[in-house]
C-alpha positions in Angstrom: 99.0 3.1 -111.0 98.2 -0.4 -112.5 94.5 -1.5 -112.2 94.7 -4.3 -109.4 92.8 -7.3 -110.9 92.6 -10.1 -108.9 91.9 -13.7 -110.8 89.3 -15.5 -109.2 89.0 -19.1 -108.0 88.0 -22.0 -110.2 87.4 -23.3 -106.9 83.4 -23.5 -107.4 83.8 -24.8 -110.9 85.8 -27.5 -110.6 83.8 -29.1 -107.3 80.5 -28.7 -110.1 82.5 -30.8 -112.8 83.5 -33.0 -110.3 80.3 -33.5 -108.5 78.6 -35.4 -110.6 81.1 -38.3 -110.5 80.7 -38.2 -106.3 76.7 -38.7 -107.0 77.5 -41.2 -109.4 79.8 -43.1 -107.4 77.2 -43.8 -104.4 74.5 -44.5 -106.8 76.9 -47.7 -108.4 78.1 -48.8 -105.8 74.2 -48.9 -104.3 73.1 -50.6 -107.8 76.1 -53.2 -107.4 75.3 -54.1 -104.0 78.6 -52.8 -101.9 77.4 -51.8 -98.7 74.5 -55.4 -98.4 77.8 -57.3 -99.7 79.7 -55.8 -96.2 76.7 -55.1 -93.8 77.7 -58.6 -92.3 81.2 -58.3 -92.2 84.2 -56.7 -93.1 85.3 -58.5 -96.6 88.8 -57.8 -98.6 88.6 -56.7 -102.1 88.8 -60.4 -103.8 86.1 -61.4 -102.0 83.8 -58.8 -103.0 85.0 -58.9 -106.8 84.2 -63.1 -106.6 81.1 -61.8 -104.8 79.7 -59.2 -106.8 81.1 -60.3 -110.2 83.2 -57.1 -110.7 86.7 -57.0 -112.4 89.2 -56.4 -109.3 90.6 -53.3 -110.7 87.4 -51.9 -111.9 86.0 -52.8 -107.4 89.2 -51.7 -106.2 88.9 -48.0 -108.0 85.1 -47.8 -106.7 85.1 -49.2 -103.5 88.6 -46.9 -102.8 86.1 -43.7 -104.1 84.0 -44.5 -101.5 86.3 -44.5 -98.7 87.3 -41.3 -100.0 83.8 -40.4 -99.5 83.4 -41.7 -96.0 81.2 -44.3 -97.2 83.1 -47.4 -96.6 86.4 -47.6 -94.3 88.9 -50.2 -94.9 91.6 -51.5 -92.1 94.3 -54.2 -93.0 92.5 -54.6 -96.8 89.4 -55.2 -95.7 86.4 -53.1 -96.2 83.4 -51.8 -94.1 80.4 -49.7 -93.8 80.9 -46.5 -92.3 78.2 -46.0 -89.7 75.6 -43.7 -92.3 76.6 -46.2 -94.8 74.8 -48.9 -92.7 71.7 -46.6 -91.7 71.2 -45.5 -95.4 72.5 -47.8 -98.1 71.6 -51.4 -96.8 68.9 -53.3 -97.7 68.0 -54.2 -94.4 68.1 -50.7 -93.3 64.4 -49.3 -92.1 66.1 -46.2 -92.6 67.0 -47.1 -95.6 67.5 -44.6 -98.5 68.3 -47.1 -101.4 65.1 -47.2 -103.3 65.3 -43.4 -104.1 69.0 -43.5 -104.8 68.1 -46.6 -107.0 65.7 -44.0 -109.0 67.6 -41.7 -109.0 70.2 -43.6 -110.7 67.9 -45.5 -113.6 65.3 -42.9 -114.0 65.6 -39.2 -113.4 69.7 -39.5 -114.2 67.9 -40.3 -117.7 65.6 -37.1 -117.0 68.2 -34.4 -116.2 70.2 -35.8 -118.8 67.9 -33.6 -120.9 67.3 -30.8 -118.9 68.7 -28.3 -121.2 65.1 -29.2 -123.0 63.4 -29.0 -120.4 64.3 -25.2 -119.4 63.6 -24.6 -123.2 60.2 -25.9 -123.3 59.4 -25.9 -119.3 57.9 -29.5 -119.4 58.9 -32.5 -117.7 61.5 -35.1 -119.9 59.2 -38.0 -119.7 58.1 -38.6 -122.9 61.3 -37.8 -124.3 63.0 -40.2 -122.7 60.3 -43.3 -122.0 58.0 -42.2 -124.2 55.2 -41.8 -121.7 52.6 -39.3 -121.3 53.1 -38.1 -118.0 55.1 -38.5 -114.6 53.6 -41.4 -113.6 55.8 -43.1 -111.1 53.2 -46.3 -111.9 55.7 -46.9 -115.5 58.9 -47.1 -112.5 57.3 -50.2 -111.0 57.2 -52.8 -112.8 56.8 -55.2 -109.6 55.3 -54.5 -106.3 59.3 -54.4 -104.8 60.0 -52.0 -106.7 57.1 -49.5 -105.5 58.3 -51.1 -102.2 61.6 -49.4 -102.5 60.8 -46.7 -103.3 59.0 -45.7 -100.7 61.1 -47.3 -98.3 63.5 -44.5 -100.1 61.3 -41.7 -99.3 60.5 -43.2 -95.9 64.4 -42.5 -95.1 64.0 -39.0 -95.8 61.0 -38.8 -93.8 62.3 -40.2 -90.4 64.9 -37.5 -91.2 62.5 -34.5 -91.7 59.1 -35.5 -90.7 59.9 -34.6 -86.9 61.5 -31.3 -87.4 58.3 -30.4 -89.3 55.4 -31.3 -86.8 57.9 -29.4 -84.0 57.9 -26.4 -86.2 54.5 -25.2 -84.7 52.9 -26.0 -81.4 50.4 -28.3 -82.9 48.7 -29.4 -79.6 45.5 -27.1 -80.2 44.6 -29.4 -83.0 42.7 -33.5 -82.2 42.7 -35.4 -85.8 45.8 -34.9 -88.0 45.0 -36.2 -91.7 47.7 -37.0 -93.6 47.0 -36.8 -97.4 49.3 -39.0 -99.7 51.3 -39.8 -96.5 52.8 -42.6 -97.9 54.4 -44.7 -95.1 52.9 -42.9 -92.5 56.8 -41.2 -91.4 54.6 -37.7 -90.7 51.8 -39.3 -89.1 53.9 -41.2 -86.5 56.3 -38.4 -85.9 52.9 -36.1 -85.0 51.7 -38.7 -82.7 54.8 -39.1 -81.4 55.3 -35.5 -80.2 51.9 -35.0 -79.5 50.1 -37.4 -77.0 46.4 -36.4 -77.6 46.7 -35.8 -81.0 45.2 -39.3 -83.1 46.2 -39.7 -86.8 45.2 -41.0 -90.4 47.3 -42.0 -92.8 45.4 -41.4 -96.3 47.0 -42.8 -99.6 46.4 -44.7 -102.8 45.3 -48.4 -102.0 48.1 -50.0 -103.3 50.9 -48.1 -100.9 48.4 -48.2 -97.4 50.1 -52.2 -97.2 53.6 -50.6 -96.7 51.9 -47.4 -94.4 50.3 -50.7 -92.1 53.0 -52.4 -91.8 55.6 -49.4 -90.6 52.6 -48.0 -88.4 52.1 -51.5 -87.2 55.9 -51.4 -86.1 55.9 -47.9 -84.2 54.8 -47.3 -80.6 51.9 -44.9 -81.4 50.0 -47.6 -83.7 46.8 -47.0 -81.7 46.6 -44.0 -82.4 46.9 -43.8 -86.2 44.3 -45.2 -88.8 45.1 -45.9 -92.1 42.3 -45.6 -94.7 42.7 -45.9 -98.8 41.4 -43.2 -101.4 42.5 -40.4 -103.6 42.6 -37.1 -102.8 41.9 -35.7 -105.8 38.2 -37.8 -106.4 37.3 -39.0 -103.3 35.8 -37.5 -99.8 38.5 -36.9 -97.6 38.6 -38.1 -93.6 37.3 -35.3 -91.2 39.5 -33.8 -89.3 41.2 -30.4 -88.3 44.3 -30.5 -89.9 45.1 -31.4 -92.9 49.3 -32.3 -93.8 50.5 -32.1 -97.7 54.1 -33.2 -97.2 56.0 -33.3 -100.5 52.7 -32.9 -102.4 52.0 -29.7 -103.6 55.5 -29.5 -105.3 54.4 -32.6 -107.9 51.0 -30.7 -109.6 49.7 -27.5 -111.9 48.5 -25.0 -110.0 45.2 -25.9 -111.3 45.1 -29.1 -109.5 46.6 -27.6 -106.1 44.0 -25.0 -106.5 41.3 -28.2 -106.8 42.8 -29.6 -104.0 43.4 -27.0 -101.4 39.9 -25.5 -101.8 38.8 -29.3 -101.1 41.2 -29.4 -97.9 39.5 -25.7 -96.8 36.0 -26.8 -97.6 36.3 -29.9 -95.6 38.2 -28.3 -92.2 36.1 -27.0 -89.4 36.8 -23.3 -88.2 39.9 -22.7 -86.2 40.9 -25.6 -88.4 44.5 -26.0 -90.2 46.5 -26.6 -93.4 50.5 -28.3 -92.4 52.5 -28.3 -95.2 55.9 -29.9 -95.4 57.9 -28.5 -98.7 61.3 -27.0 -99.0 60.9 -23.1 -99.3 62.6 -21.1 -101.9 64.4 -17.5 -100.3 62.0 -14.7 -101.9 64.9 -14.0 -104.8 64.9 -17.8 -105.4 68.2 -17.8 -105.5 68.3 -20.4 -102.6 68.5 -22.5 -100.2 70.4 -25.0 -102.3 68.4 -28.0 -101.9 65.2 -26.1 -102.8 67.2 -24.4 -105.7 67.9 -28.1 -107.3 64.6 -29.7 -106.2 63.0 -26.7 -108.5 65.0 -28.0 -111.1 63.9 -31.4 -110.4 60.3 -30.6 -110.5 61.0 -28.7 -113.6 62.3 -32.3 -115.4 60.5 -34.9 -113.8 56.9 -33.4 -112.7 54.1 -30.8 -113.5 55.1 -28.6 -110.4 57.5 -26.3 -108.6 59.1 -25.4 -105.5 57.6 -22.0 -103.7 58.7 -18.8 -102.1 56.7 -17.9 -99.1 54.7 -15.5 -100.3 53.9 -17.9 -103.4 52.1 -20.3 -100.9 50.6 -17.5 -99.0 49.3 -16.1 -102.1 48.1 -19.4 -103.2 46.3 -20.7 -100.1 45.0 -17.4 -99.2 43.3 -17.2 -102.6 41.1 -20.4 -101.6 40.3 -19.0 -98.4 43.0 -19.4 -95.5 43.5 -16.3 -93.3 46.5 -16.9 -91.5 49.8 -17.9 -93.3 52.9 -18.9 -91.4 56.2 -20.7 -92.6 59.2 -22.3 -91.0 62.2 -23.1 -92.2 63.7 -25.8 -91.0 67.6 -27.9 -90.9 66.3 -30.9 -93.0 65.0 -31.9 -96.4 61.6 -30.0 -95.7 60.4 -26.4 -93.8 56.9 -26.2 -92.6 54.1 -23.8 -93.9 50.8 -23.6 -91.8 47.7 -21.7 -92.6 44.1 -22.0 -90.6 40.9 -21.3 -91.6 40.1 -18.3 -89.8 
C-alpha cells in the first residue's frame, strides 16, 4: 500500500511573511497622521492627499489597507475611524496608543531589524544601530513631547491591563500600595479604584511624576494617591505593604532585580507583599504568544527577559519571599504576588 503523506499548509507561513506589512501598515499610517486627519470628520481621499501631502495613489493604497484592517471604514468615498481607531490611534485619545506605535516604528523596527545578532551574541541592538551604550529610552526623547508620548503610549496599554491585574488577587488585606516606576499612575488608580480603603503612591523618576499628576489629577480617586519623585534603584523607597513592579523586572540583569527585590523585601512589614505585573512565559516557554515575542523584545532592545513561573518564584524566594502565587490573565500583563511571610 502507498505510504499516505499528506502535504501540509503554508497556511502559518505565509500569514508570518505577510504580517509584517499589517504592523507596518498601522504604524505609517499613525506616523502620516490618518486617523487625527479623520477624528473630526469623515474626509474623501483628495482631501486627505491635499491634507497630508501624500501622492493620491500612494493614500488611496494605504488608507484602502486599513480598511482592510478594520482600521478606517469608508461609505460613499469617504473615510472614517473605526471605533478602536478613535480610542487608540488619535492624538486626542487619553487612551491613546500612538506614542508606543510611534517607537515602535522609528526605533526598535531599527532594533529587530538586527535580531539575528542579537540571538548570536544575546545583547541588546543599541549600539549597533545608534551607537549608544545602553537602552536608555533618555537618547528617544529628544523633547519633553516626545517622553510625553510615549508614556501616554504605555498609559494605553495600562488602562487595558492594569485592572485585570489588581483583580487577580483579593488585595483588600493590604493599606498603602506603592507603585515603583509607575509611570502615569494607570496601576495606581486602577488599585484605588477597586479597592476603597486602599491609598496609593505613585513613585517614578522626576521628570515623568508631571504626566503621573496630571492623569491622577483627572481620575476620581485623586485623594487617595500621592505622587512622590526618586529612583528605585538609589534612593529610600515610600513605606508601605505592598510593593507593585509592573513592566519592570522584564527591563534589568538579574543582578539589578536581585538589588532591587531584596530592597522591596527589606523595606515591607511582615504579612507584607510583592504585586508584580509581567506577562508569564508557559513552563516550556514555548508560549503564550505575546510573552513569546516580548522575550524577543527584551532580548533586542533591553538587558532583561520574560519569566516562567517558577523563574520568579525562584527568584523572589531566593531574597526572602515565602509565598509565591501567579495569575494569568486576558491582557497585555498576568499578575505574580509573593508576601513576606
Amino acid at each position: 500500500m502507498a505510504e499516505d503523506i499528506t502535504t501540509p499548509s503554508p497556511e502559518i507561513v505565509l500569514d508570518l511573511i505577510e504580517s509584517f506589512r499589517r504592523s507596518k501598515t498601522m504604524f505609517a499610517a499613525v506616523s502620516i497622521g490618518v486617523f487625527d486627519a479623520v477624528s473630526e470628520r469623515a474626509k474623501t481621499l483628495a482631501e486627505l492627499a491635499g491634507e497630508l501631502q501624500c501622492s493620491q495613489d500612494g493614500l488611496e493604497r494605504l488608507l484602502n489597507a486599513c480598511v482592510c484592517l478594520n482600521l478606517l471604514s469608508v461609505h460613499d468615498e469617504q473615510y472614517a475611524n473605526t471605533p478602536v481607531a478613535r480610542e487608540y490611534l488619535t492624538s486626542s485619545s487619553p487612551r491613546r496608543m500612538t506614542g508606543y506605535i510611534n517607537y515602535s516604528n522609528s526605533v526598535a523596527w531599527k532594533l529587530w531589524g538586527n535580531l539575528e545578532d542579537a540571538v548570536r551574541e544575546g545583547t541588546h541592538r543599541w549600539k549597533q544601530c545608534y551607537g549608544w551604550d545602553g537602552p536608555l529610552f533618555s537618547h528617544f526623547f529628544k523633547t519633553d513631547q516626545d517622553k510625553r508620548e510615549f508614556l501616554m503610549g504605555m498609559n494605553g496599554f495600562g488602562v487595558v491591563a492594569s485592572p485585570q491585574v489588581v483583580s487577580a488577587f483579593d488585595l483588600s488585606r493590604f493599606s498603602t500600595l506603592v507603585d515603583l516606576g509607575g509611570a502615569t499612575g494607570h496601576l495606581a488608580i486602577a488599585a484605588c479604584e477597586r479597592y476603597p480603603t486602599l491609598r496609593g503612591i505613585l513613585y517614578d523618576l522626576p521628570d515623568v511624576i508631571g504626566l503621573a499628576r496630571e492623569i491622577i489629577g483627572q481620575s476620581v480617586v485623586a485623594n487617595r494617591v500621592q505622587v512622590v519623585s526618586g529612583d528605585f534603584f538609589t534612593d529610600d523607597l515610600p513605606p508601605g505593604d505592598l510593593y507593585v513592579l509592573g513592566r519592570i523586572i522584564h527591563d534589568w540583569t538579574v543582578q539589578k532585580i536581585d538589588q532591587l527585590v531584596a530592597k522591596i523585601y527589606a523595606s515591607l512589614p511582615r504579612g507584607g507583599g510583592l504585586l508584580i505585573a509581567e506577562k508569564i512565559l508557559l513552563d516550556d516557554k514555548s508560549g503564550p504568544r505575546w510573552a513569546v515575542m516580548q522575550n524577543l523584545n527584551m532580548l533586542t532592545c533591553t538587558e532583561g527577559k520574560e519569566r516562567t513561573l517558577n523563574e520568579y518564584e525562584t527568584l523572589l524566594k531566593r531574597v526572602g519571599f515565602g509565598t509565591v502565587t501567579g495569575c494569568r490573565t486576558a491582557g497585555s500583563s498576568d499578575a505574580i504576588l509573593a508576601l513576606k511571610d
